[in-house]
C-alpha positions, -999 to 999 in steps of 0.1 A, spaced: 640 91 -265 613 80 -241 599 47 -238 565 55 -258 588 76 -287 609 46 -289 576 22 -294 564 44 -324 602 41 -338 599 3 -336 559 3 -351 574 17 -378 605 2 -380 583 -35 -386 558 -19 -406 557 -13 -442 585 8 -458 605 6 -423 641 -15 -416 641 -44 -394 678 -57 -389 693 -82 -368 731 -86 -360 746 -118 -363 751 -124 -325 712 -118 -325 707 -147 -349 728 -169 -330 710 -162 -295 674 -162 -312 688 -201 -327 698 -213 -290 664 -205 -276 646 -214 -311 632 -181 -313 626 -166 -352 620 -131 -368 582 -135 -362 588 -139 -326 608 -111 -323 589 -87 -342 554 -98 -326 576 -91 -291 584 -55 -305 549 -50 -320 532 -57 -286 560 -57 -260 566 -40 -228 599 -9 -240 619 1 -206 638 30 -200 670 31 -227 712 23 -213 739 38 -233 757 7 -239 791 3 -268 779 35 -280 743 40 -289 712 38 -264 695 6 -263 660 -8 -251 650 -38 -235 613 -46 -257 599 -78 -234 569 -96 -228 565 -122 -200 585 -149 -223 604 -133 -246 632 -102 -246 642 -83 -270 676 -57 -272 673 -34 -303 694 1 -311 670 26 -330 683 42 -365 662 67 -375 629 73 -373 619 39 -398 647 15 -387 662 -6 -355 687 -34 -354 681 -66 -327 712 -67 -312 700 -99 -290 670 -120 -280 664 -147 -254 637 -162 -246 627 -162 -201 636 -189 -184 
């Protein structure tokens, strides 16, 4: 899906009745760069989404801002998974 399709899939995904998940390689990234769920999801509410890569089989997005990045997999038209975060050096 297209970079604005994917940003209504993700305003949905952190809004009410949607599915925010994060993997556990996610939490352990955010924890290095002291980064926590409000971070992420205020990176995914107002965040820059770039073109998807097919990467361990599912299309992903890079959500960024100037500090922050975010790699989630959409699951549905409510629900996304962070797979990682990291916050710019």
């Amino acid at each position: 899906m297209s970079p604005p399709e994917a940003k209504r899939v993700l305003r949905n995904a952190i809004g009410p009745g949607g599915e925010l998940a994060f993997t556990t390689h996610a939490r352990r990234e955010m924890g290095k760069d002291d980064l926590g769920s409000t971070d992420v999801t205020n990176v995914l509410r107002g965040g820059i989404v770039d073109e998807p890569e097919w990467e361990n089989g599912a299309w992903r997005y890079r959500v960024r801002t100037q500090r922050i990045a975010v790699i989630v997999e959409l699951r549905g038209e409510r629900a996304a998974v962070v797979v990682t975060a990291w916050r710019a050096r």
